[in-house]
N, C-alpha and C positions, 0 to 999 in steps of 0.2 A: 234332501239338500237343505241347508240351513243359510237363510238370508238374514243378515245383521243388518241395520240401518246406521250410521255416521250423526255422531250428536256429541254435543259439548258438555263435557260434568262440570257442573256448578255446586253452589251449596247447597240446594235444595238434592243433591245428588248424594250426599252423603253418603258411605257403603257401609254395609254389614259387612264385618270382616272379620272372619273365620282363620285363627291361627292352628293349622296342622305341623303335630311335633312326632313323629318316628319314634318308639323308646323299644329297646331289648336291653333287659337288663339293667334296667336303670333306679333301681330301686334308692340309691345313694343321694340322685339328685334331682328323682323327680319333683317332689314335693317345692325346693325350693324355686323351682324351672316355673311351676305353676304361679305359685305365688309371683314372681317377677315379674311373669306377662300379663298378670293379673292388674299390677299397677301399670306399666305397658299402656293395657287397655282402657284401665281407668281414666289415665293421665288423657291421653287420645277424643274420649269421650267427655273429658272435661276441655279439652281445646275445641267442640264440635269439629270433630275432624273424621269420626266413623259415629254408627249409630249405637244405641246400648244395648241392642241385640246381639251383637257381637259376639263371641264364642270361641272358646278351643277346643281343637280334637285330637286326641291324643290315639296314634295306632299304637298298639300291645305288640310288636313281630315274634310272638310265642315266646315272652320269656321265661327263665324257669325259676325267677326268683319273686319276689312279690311286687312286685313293680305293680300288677293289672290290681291285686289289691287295695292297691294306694289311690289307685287312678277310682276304682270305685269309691272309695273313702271320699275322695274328692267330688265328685258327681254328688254323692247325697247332700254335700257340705253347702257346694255353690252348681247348681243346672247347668250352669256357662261352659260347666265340665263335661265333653261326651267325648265317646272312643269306641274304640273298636279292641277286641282281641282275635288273634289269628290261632288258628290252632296247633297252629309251628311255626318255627322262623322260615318265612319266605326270602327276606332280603329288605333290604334298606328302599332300592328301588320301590318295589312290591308294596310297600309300606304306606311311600309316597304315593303313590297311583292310588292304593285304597282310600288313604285322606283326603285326596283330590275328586276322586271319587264321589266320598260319601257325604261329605262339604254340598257337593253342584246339587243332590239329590233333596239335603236339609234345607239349602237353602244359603244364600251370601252373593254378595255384588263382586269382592276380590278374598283371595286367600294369598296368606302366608306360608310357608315352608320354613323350619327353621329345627336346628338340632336339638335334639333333648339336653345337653350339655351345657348348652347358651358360649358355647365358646364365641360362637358370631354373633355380632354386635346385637343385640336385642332394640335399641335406641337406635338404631337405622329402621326399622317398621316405618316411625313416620317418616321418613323421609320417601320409602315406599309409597305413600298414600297420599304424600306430595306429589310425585311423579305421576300416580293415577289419576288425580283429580285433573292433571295437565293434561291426561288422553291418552297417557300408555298404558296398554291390555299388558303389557310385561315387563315389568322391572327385576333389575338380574342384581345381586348384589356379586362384587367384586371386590375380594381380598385385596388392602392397599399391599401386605406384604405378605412371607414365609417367618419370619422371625421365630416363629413356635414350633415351626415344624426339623425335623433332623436332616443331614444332609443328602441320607437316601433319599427322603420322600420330597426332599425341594425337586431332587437331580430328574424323579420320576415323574413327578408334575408335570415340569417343565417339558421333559419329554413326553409326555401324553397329549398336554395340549397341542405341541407343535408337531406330533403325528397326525392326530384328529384334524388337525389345519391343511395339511399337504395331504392328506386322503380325501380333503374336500366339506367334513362336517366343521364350518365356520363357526366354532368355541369359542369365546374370547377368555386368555387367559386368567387363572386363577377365577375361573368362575366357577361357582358350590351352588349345591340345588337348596341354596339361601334366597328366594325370589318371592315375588308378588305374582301374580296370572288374575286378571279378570273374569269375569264368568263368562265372557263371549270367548276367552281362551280355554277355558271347564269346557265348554259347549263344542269346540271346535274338536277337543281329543276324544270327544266321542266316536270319532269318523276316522281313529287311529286303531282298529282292532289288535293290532300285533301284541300277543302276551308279553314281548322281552323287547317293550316299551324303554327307549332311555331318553328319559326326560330333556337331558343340558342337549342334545340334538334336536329332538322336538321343537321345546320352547325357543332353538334360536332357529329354527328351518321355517316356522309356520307362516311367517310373515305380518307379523300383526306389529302394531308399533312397539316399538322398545327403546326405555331407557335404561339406565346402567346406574349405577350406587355404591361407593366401594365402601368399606367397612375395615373396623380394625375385628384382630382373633383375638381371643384371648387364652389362658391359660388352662386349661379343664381344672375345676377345682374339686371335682369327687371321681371315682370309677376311672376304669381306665375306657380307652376307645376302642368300639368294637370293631373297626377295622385294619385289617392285616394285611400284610404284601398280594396274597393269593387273593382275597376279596379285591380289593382293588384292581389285581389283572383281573379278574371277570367280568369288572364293570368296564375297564378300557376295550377287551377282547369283545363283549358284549356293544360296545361303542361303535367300535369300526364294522364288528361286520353288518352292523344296525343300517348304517349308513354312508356306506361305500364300498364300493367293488374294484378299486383301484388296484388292491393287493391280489384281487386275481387277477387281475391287468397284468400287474408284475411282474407274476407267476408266468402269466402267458411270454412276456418281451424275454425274459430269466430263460425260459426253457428255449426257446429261438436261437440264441443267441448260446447257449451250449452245445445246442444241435450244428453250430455254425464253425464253431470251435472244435470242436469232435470231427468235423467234416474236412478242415481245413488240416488237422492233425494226422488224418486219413491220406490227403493227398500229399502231403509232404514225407508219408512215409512209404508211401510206391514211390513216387518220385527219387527217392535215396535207392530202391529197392533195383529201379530198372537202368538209372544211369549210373550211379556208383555201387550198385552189388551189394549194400551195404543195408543190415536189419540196424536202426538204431538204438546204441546203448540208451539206456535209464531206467534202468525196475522202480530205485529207489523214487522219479520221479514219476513214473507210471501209477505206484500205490498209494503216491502222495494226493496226484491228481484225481484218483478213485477215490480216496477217504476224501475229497473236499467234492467233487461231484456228488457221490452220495449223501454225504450232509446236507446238500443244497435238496436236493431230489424230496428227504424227509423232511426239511422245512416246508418245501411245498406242498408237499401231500399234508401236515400239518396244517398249514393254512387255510387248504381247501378242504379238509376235515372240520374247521372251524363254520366254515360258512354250510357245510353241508350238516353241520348238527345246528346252527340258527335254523335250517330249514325244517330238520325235522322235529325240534321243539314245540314251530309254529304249525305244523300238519297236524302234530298230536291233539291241539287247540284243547290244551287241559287248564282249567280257571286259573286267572292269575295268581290268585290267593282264596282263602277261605275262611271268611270268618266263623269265629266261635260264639263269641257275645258282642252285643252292639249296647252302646249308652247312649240315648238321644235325649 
């Protein structure tokens, strides 16, 4: 069990602050990513506003272009530089959790999370570290807008978020796993064992203080982004059923209330049979009403396919990831 004590950060409080960046692929723009948060940190540490211990870590997710080369390039160049390589692509998730991970274990007061691309605001950090020196273990940052994005992926947002809201995991829109977490919030996800860990449910369930940061996007200016419509439904499908059983609630009131209907279409068709002699016309509406029952039947059995392969993911209890090379 892990007991924290309640204390006010001061200046003498200053944090080591460990910025973890995801990269697959990212051979185009890692270099200038680094150097950015380079000054980032510099500037930071020239306001005494984090210590000069300070550090980035950069996870490898198994690229297959030279990305990890670069990232070593960098390590020799400036120490500040450590990472990890995986020895495949695990996932973007996977990624984050190893950073977070292997940050709590080197050592740091709060971490960063933030895209290898720098499309999110980079020059929101401090502001980050305003809000922690104020006493919150979690600052989330918050898209002011979509402007960047197309109008599938606005329309799918929007719908993700306000799914995850009415299934019960309280998201607040347009929020990116762009955040700060404390190391009493490092410390707390140790006591989260679950492999297919999702972060934006975590960090808003845990209950630690939290404030909020919005930020502008900006434009990706090299590579393109590794995520695709199907990645993204894995991370929402991986979302809900992470964190709520509502959908087989659903499933349960759905199938009731079929059975109720079907029952009800039962009796009114003796009822014709014994007092008017009469078998009801409608094929046309009988095959109709089959093809839409049955649709409904495979959705369900879908759905609880879904929750019953979370289950068996987690029984397998096979590492989250694995690394290859470590740079400390």
């Amino acid at each position: 069990m892990l007991v924290f004590a309640n204390f006010e950060r001061g200046i003498m409080d200053k944090p080591t602050l460990a910025i973890i960046i995801p990269c697959y692929n990212e051979e185009l723009c890692i270099e200038k990513t680094v150097s950015r948060l380079f000054e980032v940190l510099d500037d930071l540490i020239s306001k005494d506003k984090i210590k000069s211990n300070s550090y980035l870590y950069l996870v490898d997710d198994g690229s297959t272009d030279s990305t990890w080369k670069i990232i070593e390039n960098l390590h020799k160049i400036d120490k500040r530089v450590k990472g990890t390589k995986f020895i495949r692509n695990f996932g973007n998730q996977k990624a984050l959790i190893a950073g977070l991970e292997s940050v709590r274990e080197i050592g740091c007061d709060c971490a960063v999370s933030i895209d290898a691309d720098l499309q999110q605001d980079e020059n929101a950090i401090e502001k980050f570290i305003d809000e922690y020196m104020k006493g919150a273990d979690i600052v989330s940052g918050i898209r002011r807008d979509r402007k960047t994005d197309s109008f599938f992926k606005k329309f799918t947002a929007v719908m993700f978020y306000k799914t995850m809201n009415i299934l019960g995991a309280k998201i607040p829109p347009n929020h990116s796993d762009f955040r700060l977490v404390s190391r009493k919030a490092l410390k707390i996800m140790e006591l989260y064992p679950e492999k297919y860990l999702f972060l934006r449910g975590f960090f808003n369930e845990v209950g630690l203080k939290t404030a909020y940061v919005e930020f502008d996007v900006k434009p990706r200016e090299a590579g393109e982004s590794k995520f695709n419509f199907f990645s993204l439904m894995a991370l929402a499908l991986n979302g809900i059923t992470s964190y709520s059983v509502v959908p087989l609630r659903f499933v349960a009131v759905l199938g009731f209330f079929m059975a109720l209907f079907g029952f009800l279409v039962g009796v009114e068709t003796v009822f014709e049979k014994i007092f008017f002699h009469n078998s009801p016309n409608g094929w046309a509406t009988t095959i109709i009403l089959l093809c839409v029952f049955g649709g409904i039947q495979l959705f369900c059995l879908g759905l609880i396919g879904e929750y019953v392969g979370q289950v068996f993911r987690e029984v397998k209890a096979r590492p989250r990831y694995v690394k290859d090379i470590e740079l400390k």
